[in-house]
Backbone as ProteinMPNN parsed JSONL, in Angstrom:
{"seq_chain_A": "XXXXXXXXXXXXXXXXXXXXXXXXXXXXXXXXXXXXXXXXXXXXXXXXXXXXXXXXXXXXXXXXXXXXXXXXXXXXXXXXXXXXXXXXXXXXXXXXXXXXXXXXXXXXXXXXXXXXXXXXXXXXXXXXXXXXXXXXXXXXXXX", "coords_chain_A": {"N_chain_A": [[-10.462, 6.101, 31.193], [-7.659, 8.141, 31.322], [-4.586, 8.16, 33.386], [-3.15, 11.099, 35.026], [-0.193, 9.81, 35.353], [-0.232, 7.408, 33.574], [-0.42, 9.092, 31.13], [1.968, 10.591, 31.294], [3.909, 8.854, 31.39], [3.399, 7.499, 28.313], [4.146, 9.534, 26.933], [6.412, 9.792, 27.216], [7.443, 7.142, 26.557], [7.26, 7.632, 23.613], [9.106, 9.203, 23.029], [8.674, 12.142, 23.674], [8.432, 15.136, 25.175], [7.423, 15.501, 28.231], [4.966, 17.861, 28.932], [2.759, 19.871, 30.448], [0.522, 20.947, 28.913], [0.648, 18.653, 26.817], [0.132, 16.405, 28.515], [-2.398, 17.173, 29.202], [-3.886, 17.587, 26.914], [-3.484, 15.042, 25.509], [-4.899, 13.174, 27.392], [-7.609, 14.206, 27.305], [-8.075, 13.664, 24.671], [-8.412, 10.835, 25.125], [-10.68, 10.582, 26.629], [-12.172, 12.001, 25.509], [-12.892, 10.278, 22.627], [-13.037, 10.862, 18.919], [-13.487, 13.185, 19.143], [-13.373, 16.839, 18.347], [-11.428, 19.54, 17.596], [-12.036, 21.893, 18.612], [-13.786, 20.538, 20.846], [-12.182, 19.091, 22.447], [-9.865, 21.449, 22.906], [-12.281, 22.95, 24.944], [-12.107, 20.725, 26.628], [-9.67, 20.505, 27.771], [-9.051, 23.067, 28.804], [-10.733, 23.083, 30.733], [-8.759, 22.33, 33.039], [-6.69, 23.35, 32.677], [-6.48, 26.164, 32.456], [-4.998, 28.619, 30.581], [-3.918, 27.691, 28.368], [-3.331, 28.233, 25.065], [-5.119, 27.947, 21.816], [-3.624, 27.469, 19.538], [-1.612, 26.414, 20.853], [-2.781, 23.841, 21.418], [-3.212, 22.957, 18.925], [-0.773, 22.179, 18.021], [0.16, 20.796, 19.835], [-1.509, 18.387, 18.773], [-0.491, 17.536, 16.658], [1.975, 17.176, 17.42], [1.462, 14.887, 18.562], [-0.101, 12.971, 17.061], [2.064, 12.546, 15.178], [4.032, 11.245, 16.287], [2.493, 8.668, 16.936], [0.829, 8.287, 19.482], [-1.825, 9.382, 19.097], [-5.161, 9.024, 16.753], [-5.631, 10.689, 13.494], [-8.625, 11.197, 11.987], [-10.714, 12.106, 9.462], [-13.62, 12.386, 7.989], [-15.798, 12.244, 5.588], [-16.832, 15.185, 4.896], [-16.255, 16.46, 7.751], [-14.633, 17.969, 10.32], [-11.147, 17.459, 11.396], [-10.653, 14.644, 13.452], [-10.112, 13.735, 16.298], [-8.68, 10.586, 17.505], [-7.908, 8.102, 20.263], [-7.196, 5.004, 19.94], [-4.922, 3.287, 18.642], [-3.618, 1.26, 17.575], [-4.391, -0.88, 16.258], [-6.154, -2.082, 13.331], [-8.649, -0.281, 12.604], [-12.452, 1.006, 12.062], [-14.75, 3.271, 10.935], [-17.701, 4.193, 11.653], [-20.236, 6.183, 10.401], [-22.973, 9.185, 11.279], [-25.13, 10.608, 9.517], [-26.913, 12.233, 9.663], [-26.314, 12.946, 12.524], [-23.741, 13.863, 12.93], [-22.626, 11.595, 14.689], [-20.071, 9.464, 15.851], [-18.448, 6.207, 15.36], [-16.807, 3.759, 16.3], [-15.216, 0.41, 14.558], [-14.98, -2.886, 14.109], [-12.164, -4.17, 12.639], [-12.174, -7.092, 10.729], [-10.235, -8.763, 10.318], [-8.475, -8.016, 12.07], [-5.111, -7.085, 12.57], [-4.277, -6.651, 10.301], [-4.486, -5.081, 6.631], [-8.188, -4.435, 6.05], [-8.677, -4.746, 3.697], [-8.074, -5.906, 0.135], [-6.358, -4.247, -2.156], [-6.779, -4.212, -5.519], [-5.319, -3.165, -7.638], [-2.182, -2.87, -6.298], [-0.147, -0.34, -7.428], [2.41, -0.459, -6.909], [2.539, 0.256, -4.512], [2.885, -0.222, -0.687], [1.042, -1.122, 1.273], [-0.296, -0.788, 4.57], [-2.514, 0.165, 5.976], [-6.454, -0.175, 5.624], [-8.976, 1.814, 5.181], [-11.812, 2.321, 5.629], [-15.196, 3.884, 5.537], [-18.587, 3.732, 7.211], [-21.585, 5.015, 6.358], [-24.436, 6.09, 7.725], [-27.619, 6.349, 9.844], [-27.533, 7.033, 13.171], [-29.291, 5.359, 16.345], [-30.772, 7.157, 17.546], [-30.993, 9.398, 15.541], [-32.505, 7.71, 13.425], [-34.866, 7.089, 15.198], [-35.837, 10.087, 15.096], [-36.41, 10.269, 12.848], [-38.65, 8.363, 12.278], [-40.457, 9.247, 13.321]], "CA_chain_A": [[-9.896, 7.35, 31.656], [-6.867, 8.042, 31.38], [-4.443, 9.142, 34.168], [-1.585, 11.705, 34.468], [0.884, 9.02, 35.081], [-0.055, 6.819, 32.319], [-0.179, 9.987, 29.877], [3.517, 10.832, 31.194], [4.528, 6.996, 30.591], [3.206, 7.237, 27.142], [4.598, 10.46, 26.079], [7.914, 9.312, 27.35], [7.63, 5.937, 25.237], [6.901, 8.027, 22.397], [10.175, 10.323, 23.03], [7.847, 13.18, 23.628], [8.95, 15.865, 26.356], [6.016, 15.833, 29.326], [4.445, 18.885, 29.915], [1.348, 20.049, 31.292], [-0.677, 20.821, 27.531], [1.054, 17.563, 26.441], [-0.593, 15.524, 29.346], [-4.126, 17.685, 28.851], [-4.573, 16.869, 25.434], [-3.318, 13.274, 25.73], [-6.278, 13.0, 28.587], [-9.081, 15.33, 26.789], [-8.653, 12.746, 23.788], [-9.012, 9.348, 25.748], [-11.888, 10.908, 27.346], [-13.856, 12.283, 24.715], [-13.151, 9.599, 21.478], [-13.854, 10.978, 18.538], [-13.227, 14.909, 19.24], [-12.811, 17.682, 17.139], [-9.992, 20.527, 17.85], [-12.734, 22.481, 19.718], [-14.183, 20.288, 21.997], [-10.769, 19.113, 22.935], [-9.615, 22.647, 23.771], [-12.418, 23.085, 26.116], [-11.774, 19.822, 27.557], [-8.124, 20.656, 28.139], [-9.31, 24.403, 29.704], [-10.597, 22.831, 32.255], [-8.092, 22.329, 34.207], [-4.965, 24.22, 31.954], [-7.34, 27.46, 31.18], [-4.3, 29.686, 29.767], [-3.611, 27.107, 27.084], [-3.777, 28.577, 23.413], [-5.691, 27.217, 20.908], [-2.177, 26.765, 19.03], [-0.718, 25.013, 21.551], [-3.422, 22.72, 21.719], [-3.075, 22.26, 17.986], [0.804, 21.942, 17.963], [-0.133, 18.794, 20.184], [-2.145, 17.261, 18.151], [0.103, 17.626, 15.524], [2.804, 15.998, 17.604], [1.142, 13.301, 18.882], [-0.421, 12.493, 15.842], [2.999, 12.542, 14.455], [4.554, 10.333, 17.378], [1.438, 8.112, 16.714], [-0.202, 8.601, 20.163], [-3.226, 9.277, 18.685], [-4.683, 8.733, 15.294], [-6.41, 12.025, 13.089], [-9.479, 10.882, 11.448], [-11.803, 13.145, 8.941], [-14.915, 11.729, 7.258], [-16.033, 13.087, 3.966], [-17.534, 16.564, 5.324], [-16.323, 16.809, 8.503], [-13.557, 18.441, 10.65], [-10.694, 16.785, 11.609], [-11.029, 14.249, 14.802], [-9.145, 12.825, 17.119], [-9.162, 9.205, 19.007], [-6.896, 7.429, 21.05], [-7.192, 3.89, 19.502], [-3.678, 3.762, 17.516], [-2.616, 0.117, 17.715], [-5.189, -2.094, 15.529], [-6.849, -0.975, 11.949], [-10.696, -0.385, 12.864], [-12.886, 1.592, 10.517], [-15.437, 3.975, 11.447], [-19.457, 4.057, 11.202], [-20.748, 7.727, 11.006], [-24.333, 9.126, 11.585], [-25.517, 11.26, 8.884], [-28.096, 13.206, 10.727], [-25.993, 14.193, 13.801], [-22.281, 13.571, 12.83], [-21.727, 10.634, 15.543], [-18.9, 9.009, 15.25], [-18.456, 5.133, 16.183], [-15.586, 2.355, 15.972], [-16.363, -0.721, 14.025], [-13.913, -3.475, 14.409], [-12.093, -4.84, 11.664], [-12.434, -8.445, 10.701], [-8.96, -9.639, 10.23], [-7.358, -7.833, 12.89], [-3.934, -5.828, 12.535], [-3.521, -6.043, 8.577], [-5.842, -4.894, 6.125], [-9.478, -5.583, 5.901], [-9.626, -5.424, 2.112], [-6.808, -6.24, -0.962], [-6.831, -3.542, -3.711], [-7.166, -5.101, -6.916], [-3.63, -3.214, -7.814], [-1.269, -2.009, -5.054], [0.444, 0.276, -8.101], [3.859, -0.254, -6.149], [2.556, 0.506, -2.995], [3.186, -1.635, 0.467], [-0.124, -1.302, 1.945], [-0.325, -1.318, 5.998], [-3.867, -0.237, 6.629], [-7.235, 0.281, 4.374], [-9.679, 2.764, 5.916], [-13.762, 2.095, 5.529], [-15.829, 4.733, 6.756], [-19.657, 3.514, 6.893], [-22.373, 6.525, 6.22], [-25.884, 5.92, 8.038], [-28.209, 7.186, 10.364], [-27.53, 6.212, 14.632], [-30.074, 5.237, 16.869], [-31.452, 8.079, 17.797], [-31.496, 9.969, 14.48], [-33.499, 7.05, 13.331], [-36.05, 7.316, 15.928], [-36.266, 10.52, 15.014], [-36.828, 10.249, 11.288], [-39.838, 7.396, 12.036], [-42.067, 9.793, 14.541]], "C_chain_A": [[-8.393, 7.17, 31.802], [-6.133, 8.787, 32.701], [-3.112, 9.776, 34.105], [-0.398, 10.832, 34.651], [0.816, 8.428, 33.899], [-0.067, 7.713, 31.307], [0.965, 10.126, 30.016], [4.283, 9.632, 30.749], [4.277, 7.11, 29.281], [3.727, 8.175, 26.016], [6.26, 10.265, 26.117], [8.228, 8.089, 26.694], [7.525, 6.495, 24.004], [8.211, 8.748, 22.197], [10.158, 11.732, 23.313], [8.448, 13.873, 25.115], [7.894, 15.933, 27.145], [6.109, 17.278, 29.761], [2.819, 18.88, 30.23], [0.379, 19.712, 30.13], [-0.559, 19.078, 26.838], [0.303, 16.71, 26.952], [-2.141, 15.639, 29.098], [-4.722, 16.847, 27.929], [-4.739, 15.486, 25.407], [-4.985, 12.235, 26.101], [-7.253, 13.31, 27.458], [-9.055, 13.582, 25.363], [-8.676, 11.232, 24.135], [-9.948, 9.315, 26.278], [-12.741, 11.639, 26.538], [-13.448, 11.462, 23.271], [-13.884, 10.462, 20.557], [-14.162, 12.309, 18.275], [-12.752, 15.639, 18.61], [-11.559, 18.49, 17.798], [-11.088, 21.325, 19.247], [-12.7, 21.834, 21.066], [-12.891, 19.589, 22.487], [-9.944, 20.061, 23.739], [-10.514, 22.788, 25.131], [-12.425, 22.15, 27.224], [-10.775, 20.145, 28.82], [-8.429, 22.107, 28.889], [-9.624, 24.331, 30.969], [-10.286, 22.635, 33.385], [-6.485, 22.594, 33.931], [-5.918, 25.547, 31.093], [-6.626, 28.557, 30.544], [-3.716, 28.757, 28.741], [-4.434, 27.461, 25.626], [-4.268, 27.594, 22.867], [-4.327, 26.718, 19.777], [-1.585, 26.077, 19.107], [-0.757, 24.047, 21.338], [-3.502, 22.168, 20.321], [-1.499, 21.708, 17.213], [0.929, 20.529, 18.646], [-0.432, 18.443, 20.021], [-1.243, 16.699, 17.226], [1.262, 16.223, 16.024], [2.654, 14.771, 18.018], [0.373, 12.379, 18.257], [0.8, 11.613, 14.92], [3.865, 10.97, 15.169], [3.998, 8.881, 17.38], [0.883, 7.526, 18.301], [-1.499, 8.472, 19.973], [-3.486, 9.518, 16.827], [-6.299, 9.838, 14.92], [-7.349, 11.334, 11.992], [-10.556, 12.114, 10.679], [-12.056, 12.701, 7.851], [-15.258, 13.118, 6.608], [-16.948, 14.536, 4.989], [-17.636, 16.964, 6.484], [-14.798, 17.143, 8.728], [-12.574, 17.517, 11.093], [-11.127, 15.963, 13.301], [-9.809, 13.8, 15.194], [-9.441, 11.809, 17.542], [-7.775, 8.297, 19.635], [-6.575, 5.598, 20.813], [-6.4, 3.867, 18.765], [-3.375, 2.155, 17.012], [-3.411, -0.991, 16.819], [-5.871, -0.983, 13.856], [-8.276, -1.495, 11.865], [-10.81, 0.428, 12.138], [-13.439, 2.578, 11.426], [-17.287, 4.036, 11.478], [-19.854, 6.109, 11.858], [-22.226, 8.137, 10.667], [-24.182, 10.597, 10.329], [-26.723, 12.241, 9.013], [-27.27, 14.343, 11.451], [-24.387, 14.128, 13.466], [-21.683, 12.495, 14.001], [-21.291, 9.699, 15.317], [-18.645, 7.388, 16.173], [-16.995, 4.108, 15.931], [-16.215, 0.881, 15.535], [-14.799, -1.563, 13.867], [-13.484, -4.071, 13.136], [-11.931, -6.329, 11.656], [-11.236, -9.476, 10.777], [-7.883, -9.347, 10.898], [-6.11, -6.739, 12.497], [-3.899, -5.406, 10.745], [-4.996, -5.854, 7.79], [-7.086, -5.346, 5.956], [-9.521, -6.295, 3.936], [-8.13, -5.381, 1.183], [-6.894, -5.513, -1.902], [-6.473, -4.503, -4.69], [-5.68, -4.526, -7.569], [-3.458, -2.439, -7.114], [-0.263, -0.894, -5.722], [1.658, 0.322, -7.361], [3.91, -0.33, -3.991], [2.582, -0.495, -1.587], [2.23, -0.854, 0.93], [-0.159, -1.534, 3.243], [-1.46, -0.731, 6.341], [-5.149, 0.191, 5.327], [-8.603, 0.931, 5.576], [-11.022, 3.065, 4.765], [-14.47, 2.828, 6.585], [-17.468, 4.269, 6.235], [-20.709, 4.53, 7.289], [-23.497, 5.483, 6.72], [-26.797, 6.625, 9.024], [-27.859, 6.361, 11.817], [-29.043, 6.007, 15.062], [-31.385, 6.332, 16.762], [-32.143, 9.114, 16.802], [-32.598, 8.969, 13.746], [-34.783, 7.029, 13.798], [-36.701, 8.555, 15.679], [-37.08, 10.867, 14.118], [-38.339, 9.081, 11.232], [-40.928, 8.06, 12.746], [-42.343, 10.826, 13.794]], "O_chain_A": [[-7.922, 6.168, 32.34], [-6.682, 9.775, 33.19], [-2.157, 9.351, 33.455], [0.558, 11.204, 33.971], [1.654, 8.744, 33.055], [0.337, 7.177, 30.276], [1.565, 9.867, 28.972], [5.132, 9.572, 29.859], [5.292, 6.665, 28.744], [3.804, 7.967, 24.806], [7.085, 10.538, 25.245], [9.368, 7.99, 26.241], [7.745, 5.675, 23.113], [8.46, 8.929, 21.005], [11.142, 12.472, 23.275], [8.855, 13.158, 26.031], [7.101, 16.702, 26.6], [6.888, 17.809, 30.554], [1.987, 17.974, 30.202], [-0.358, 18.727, 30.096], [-1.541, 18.442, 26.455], [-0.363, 16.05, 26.155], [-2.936, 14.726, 28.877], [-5.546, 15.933, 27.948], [-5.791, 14.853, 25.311], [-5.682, 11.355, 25.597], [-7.588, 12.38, 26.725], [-9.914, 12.702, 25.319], [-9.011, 10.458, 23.237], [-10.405, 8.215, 26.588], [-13.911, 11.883, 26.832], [-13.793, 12.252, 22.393], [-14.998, 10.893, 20.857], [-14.936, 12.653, 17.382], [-11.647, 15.377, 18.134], [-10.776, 17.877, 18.524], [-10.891, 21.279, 20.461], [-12.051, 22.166, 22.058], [-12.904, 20.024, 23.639], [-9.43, 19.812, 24.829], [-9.966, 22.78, 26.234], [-12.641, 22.439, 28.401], [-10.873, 20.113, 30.046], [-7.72, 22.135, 29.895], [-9.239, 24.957, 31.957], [-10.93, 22.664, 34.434], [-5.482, 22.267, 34.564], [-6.055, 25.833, 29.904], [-7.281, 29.434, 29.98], [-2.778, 29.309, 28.164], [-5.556, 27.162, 25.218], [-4.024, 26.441, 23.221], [-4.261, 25.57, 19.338], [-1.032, 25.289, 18.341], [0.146, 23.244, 21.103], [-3.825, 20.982, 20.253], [-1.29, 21.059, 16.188], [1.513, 19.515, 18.262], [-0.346, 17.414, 20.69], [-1.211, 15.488, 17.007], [1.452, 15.095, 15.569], [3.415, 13.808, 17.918], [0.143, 11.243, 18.67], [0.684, 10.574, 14.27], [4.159, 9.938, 14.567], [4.723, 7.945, 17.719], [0.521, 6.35, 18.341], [-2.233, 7.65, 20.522], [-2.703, 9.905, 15.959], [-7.386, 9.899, 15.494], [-6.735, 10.877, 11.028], [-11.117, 12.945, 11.394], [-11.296, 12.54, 6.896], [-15.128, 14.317, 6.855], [-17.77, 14.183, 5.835], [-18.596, 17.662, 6.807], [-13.894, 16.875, 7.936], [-13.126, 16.431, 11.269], [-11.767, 16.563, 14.164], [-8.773, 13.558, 14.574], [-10.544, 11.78, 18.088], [-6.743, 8.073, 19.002], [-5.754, 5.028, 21.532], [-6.77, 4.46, 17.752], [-2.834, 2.031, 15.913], [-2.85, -2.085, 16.76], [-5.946, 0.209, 13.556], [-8.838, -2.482, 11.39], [-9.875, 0.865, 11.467], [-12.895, 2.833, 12.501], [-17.56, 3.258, 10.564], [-19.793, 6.805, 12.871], [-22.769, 7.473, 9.784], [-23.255, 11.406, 10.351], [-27.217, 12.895, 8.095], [-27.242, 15.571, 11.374], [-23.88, 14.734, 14.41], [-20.478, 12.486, 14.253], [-21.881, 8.886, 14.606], [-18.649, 7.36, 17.403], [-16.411, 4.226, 14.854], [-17.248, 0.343, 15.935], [-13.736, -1.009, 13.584], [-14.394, -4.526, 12.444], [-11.507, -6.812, 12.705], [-11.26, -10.642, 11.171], [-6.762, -9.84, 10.772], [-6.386, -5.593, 12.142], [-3.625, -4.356, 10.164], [-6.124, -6.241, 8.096], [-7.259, -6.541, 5.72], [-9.923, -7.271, 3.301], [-7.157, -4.794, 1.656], [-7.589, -5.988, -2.801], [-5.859, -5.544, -4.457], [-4.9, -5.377, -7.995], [-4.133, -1.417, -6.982], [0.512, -0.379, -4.917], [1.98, 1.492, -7.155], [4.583, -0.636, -3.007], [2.182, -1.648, -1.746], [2.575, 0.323, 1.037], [-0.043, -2.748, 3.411], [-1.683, -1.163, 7.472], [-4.827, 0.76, 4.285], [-8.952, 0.377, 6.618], [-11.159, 3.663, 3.698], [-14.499, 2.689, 7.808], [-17.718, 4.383, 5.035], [-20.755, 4.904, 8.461], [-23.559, 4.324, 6.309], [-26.616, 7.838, 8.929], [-27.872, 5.132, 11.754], [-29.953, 6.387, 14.326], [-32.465, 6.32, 16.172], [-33.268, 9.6, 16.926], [-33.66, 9.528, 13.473], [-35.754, 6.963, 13.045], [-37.916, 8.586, 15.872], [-38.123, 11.51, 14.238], [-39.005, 9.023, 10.198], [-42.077, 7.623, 12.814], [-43.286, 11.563, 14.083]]}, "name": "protein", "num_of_chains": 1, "seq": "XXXXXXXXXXXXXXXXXXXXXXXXXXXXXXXXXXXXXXXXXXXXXXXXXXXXXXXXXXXXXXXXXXXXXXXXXXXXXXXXXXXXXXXXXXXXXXXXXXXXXXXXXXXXXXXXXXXXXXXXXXXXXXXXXXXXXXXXXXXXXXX"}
């Protein structure tokens, strides 16, 4: 959990101006990992309920941008949010229910894998999303 000091500390390391939606959002996505635009908004309503849906996507934008937080979207889904910015982890997603997991990468900060040609490019992260079914969708698919 995050709290409103450490969201104002972090938006102020970022260069970011602290306000209220600024802090919300910040919060709403350290506390729900993993969150679309929606459930984010009504996170953030809860306790900033005249905040636009604009707003709340004008701060994603910037703190996406700032790299705060990092925008994730798996083959057929909406964009997400998560608050994990600082290492290059992958993802594992449930093909049933859409849940969304963190899967650690093996070698730490620099890429997991080496393309075969970098066509010019300087390479700083490689992004593996693994398709399967979770727990629960499993259980449900065997009864």
């Amino acid at each position: 959990m995050l709290t409103t000091v450490e969201a104002e500390q972090l938006l102020r390391s970022a260069d970011l101006r602290v306000t209220r939606p600024r802090t919300a959002v910040l919060a709403a996505v350290y506390e729900h990992p993993h969150a679309d635009t929606d459930s984010i908004a009504t996170a953030v309503r809860v306790g900033l309920a005249d905040v636009s849906t604009q707003a709340i996507y004008d701060v994603l934008r910037a703190l996406t941008a700032a790299g705060l937080v990092r925008q994730i979207e798996p083959a057929g889904s909406v964009a997400r949010y998560e608050s994990r910015v600082a290492d290059n982890h992958h993802h594992v997603v449930c093909r049933g229910c859409g849940a969304i997991a963190d899967v650690d990468c093996a070698t730490g900060d620099t890429p997991c894998l080496t393309a075969s040609d970098d066509h010019g490019f300087v390479i700083d992260e490689a992004e593996v999303v693994y398709w399967g079914h979770c727990p629960t969708c499993t259980s449900t698919k065997t009864n």
